[in-house]
C-alpha positions in Angstrom: 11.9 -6.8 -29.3 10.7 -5.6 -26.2 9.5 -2.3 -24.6 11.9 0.6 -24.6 12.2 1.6 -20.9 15.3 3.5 -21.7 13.1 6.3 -23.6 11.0 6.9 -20.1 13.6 7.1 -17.7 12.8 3.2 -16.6 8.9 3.9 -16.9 6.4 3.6 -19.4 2.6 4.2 -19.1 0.2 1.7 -19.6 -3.4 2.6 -21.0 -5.7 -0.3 -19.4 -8.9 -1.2 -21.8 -11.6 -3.2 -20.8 -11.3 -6.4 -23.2 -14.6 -6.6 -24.5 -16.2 -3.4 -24.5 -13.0 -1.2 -25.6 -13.7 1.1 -22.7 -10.4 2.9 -21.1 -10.2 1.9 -17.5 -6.9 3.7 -16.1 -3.5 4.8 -17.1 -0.9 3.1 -15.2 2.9 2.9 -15.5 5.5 -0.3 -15.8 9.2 -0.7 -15.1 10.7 -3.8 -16.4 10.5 -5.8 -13.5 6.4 -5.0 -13.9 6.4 -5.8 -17.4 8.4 -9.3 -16.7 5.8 -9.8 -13.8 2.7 -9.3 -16.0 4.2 -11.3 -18.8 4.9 -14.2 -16.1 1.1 -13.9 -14.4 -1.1 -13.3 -17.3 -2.4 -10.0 -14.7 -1.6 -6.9 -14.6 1.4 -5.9 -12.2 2.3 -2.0 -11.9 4.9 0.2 -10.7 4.0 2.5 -8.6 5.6 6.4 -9.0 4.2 7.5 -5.3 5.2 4.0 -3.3 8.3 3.1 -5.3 7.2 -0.2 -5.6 5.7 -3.1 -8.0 1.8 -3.7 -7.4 -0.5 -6.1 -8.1 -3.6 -5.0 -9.7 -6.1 -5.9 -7.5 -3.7 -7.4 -5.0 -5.8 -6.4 -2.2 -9.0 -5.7 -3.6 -9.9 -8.8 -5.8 -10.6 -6.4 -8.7 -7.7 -8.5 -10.3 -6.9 -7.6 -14.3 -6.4 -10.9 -16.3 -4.4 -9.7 -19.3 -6.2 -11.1 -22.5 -4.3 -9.1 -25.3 -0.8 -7.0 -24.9 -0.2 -4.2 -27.6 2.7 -2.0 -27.7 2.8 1.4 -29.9 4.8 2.7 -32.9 7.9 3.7 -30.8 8.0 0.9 -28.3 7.5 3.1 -25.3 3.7 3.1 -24.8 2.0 0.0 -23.9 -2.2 -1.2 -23.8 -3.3 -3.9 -22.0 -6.0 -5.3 -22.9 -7.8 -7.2 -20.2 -10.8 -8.9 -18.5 -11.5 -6.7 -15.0 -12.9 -9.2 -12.6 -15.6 -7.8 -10.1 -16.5 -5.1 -12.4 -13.9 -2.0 -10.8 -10.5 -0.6 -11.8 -10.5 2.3 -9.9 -9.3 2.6 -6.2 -11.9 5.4 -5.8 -14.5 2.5 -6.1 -16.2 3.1 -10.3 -15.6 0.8 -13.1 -12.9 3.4 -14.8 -10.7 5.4 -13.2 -12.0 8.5 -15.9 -15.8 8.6 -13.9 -15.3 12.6 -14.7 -16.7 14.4 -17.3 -15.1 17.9 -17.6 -18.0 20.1 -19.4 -17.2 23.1 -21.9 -18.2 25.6 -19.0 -14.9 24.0 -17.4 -17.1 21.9 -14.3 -15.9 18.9 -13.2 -19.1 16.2 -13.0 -18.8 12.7 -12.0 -21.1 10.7 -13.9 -20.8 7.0 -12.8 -22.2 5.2 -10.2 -19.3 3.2 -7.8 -19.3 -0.5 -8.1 -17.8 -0.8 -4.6 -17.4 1.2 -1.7 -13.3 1.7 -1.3 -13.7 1.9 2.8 -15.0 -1.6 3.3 -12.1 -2.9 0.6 -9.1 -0.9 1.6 -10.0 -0.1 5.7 -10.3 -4.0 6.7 
């Protein structure tokens, strides 16, 4: 068995959870040659939909995801990683998750985490 690409046109998201606390960190997607990658490294390797290209996870950052547990849904064509985020951020933007927003019932949009890195000292060197 394996994931069904086919179904997503050669992608398939990935839901990232935080190993031990449960907590979502980002949605991602995979092509197979990410899948294969991830499966190879024990961390999490990406596709990337704007690029066009595979990415490491942390590649460039250091905010690396070691992959503890892989789960794959019902249908085979929606995969969770469940990992161990090393230096505390998943997010490029610089919080913990990638969902920092809270959308209120008034319809606001309010970030409510504090960033565990600023992203122009990581990504502007």
């Amino acid at each position: 068995m394996k994931p069904d690409f086919d179904k997503g046109n050669g992608l398939l998201p990935v839901i990232v959870q935080e190993w031990d606390t449960g907590e979502v960190l980002m949605l991602a997607y995979s092509d197979q040659q990410a899948w294969e990658k991830s499966l190879e490294t024990g961390e999490a390797h990406f596709y990337s939909r704007s690029r066009k290209s595979i990415w490491h996870k942390g590649g460039t950052s250091g905010h690396v995801q070691r992959i503890r547990e892989i789960r794959i849904d019902c249908d085979y064509d929606t995969i969770l990683f469940m990992v161990e985020q090393v230096g505390g951020a998943a997010c490029h933007k610089g919080y913990k998750s990638c969902f920092f927003t809270r959308v209120e019932k008034d319809g606001r949009f309010l970030e409510h985490a504090a960033k565990v890195f600023d992203p122009k000292e990581v990504y502007n060197k």
